[in-house]
C-alpha positions in Angstrom: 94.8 4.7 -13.7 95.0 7.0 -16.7 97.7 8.8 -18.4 97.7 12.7 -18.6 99.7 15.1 -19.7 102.2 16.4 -17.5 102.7 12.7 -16.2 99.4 13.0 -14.3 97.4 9.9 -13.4 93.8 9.7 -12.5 91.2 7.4 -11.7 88.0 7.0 -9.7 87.5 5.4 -6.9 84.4 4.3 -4.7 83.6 6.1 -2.0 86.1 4.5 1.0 86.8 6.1 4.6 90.4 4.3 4.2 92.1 2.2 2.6 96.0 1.3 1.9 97.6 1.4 -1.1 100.7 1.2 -3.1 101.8 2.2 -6.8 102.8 -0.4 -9.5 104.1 0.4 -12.8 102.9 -2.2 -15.2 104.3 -3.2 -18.7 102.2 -5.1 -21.2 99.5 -4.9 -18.2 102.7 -6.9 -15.8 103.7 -5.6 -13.1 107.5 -4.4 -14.0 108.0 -2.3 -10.5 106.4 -1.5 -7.4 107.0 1.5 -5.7 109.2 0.9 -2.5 108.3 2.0 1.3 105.5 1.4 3.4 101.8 1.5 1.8 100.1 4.8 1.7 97.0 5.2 3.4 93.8 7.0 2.2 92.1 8.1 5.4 88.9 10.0 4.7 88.2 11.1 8.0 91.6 12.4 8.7 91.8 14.3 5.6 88.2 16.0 6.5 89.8 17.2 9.4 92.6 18.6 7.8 90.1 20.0 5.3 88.2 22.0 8.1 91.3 23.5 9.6 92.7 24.6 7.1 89.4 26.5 6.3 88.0 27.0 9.4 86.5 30.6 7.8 84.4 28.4 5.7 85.4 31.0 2.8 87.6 29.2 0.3 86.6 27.5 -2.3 89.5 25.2 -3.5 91.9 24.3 -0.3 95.4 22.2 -0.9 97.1 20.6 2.2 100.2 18.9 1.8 100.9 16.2 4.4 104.0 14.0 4.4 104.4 13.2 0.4 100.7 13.2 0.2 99.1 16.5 -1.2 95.4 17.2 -1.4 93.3 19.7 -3.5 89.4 19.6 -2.5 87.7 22.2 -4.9 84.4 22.6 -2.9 82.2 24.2 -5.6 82.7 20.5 -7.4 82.7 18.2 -5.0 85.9 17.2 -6.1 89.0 16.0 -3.9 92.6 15.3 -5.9 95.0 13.4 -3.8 98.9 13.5 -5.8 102.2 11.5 -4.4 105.1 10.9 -6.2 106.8 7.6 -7.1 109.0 5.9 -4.3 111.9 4.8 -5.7 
């Protein structure tokens, strides 16, 4: 991932319809920390669905749903879906 300001970090991934994950922090690229709890999961098809409810007049363009300590910001116009969580201590 990549450093932005406002202590955002982004990255590309390939196009999954899930996967699990978990966040590390790494120092002098080892891993120092890793965040505690259960691994997240990426669910593509559930966060469609959420997607389509949330809009279900078709009308908006950006859409943010906030799930658990998951939030996601689809901006349709670009194609582009922003999933944000914050670090488990």
């Amino acid at each position: 991932m990549i450093w932005n300001p406002g202590n955002i970090w982004k990255t590309n991934i390939p196009v999954l319809d899930y996967f699990e994950f978990k966040l590390v922090l790494l120092e002098n690229e080892k891993v120092k920390k890793w965040e505690s709890g259960n691994n997240r999961i990426f669910n593509l098809e559930h966060i469609i669905n959420l997607l389509e409810k949330e809009n279900i007049s078709g009308i908006k363009e950006i859409i943010v749903i906030k799930e658990n300590d998951m939030t996601y910001t689809y901006d349709e116009k670009n194609s582009i879906l922003n999933v944000k969580c914050k670090w488990n201590e």
